[in-house]
C-alpha positions in Angstrom: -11.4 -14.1 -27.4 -12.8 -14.3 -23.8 -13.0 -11.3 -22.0 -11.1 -11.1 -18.9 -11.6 -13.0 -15.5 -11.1 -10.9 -13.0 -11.5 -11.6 -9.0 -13.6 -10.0 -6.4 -11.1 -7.7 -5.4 -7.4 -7.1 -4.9 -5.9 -6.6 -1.5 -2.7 -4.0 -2.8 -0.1 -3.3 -0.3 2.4 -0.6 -1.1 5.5 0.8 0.8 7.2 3.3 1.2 11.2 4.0 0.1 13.6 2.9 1.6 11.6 1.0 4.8 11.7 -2.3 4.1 14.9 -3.3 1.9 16.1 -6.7 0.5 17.7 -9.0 3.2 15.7 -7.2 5.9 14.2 -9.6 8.8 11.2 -8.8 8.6 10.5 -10.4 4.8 11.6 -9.5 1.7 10.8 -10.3 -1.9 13.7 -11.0 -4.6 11.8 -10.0 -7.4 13.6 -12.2 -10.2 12.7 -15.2 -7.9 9.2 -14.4 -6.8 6.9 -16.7 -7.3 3.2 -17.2 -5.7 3.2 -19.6 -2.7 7.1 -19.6 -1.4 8.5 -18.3 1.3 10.1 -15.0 2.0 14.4 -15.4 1.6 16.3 -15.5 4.9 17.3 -12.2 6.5 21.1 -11.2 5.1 22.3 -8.5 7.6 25.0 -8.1 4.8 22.4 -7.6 1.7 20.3 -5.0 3.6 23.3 -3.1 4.7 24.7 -3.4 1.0 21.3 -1.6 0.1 20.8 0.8 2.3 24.6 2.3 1.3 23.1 2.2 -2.6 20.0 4.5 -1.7 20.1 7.2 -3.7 17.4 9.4 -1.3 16.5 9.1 2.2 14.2 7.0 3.5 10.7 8.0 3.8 7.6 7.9 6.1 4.4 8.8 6.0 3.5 11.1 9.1 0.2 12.3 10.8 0.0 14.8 8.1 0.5 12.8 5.2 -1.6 9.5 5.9 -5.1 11.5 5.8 -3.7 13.2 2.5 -3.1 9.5 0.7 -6.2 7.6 2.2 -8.2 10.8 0.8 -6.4 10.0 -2.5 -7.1 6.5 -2.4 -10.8 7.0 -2.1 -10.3 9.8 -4.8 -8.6 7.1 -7.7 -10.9 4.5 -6.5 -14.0 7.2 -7.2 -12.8 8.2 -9.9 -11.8 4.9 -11.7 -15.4 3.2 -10.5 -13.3 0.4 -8.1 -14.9 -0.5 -5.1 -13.1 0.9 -1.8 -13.5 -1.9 0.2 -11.0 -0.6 3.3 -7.8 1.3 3.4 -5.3 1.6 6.3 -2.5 4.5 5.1 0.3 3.8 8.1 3.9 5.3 8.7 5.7 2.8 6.1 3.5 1.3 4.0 -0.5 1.4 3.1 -3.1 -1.6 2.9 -5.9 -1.6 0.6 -8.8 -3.9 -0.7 -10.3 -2.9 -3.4 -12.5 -4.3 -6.4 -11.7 -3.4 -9.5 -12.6 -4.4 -13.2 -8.3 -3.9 -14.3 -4.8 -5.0 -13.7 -3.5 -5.2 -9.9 -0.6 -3.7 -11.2 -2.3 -0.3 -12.8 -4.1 -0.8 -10.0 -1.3 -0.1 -8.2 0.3 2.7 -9.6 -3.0 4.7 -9.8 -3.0 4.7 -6.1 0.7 5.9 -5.7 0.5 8.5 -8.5 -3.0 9.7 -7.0 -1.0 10.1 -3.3 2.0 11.9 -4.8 0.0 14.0 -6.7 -2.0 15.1 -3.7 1.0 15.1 -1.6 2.6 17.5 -3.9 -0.2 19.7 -3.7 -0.1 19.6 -0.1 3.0 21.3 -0.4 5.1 20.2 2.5 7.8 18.5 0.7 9.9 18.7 -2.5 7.8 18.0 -5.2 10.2 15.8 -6.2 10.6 13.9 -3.1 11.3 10.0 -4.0 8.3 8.2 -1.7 7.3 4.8 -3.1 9.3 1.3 -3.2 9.2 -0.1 -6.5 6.3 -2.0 -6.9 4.1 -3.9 -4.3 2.0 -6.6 -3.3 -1.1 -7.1 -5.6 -3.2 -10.6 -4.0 -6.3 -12.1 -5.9 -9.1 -11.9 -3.5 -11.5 -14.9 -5.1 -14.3 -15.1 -2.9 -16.3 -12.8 -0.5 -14.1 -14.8 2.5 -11.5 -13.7 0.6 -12.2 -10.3 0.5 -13.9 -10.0 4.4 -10.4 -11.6 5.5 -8.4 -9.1 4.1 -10.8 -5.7 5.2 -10.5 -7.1 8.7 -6.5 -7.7 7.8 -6.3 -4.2 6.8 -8.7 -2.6 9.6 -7.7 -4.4 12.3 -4.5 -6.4 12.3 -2.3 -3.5 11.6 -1.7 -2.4 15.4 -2.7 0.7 16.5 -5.4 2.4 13.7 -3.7 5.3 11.3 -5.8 6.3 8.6 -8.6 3.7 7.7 -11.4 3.4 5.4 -13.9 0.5 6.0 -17.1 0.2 4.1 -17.9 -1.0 7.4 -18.3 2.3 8.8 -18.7 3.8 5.7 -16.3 6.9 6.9 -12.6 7.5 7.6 -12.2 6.7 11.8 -10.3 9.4 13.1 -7.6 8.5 15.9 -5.6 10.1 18.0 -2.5 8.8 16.7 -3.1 11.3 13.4 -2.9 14.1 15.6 0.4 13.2 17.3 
């Protein structure tokens, strides 16, 4: 048997509960009808509501003390796991990341949000058992090096105003003001 074929990298997106919820205008996936190259489903007013009323915890965001807590655990699983950290963006509602790694988008993906509640925890300002992730994610196959310099400028630069980032073009977290407020 061949080993696996695996891309460049993966650009993983990842939100957080109860932020972006089927039938919501914005874009939504129906996960039993997901399938690579359609469109998002029309915005249902009616379905979003319907969700929001079946939430079992509050929604939650990321503030200006917890985005440098889960880009620092980002770097940490990445460092940890040998994946390449190729940028980062940890904002209010959800986090960007493109990364190159030798496994599975998907345990790709659940490293990262067990690595971030795990440090979160131990940061200590929330219930340990605070509900924080959406189910699931966004896992894209990054194929080529255009692939993967689209999405770090994507993830650096097309998310409005800078959170927490991590470029291997700089090397370093950039610090902004906005993580202060």
């Amino acid at each position: 048997m061949p080993p696996p074929v695996f891309p460049k990298a993966y650009l993983i997106t990842f939100a957080t509960y109860g932020t972006r919820l089927p039938g919501n205008p914005k874009g939504w996936v129906d996960r039993r009808e997901n399938q690579f190259g359609t469109s998002f489903p029309t915005a249902r007013k009616c379905l979003e509501t319907k969700m929001e009323t079946d939430m079992r915890y509050p929604p939650y965001e990321l503030d200006a003390l917890g985005r440098p807590i889960v880009l620092a655990a980002i770097q940490e699983a990445c460092a940890y796991r040998g994946w390449v950290l190729e940028a980062a963006h940890v904002r209010t509602k959800h986090s960007h990341c493109a990364i190159g790694a030798q496994a599975n988008p998907e345990f790709v993906l659940d490293t990262l949000k067990s690595y971030a509640s795990r440090k979160l925890n131990r940061a200590g300002f929330e219930p340990r058992r605070t509900k924080r992730w959406a189910r699931h994610g966004s896992t894209k196959y990054l194929w080529s090096e255009a692939n993967v310099e689209g999405a770090i400028q994507y993830v650096v630069e097309e998310q409005g105003e800078p959170m927490a980032v991590f470029s291997t073009k700089s090397g370093k977290r950039q610090n902004t003001k906005s993580e202060l407020d």
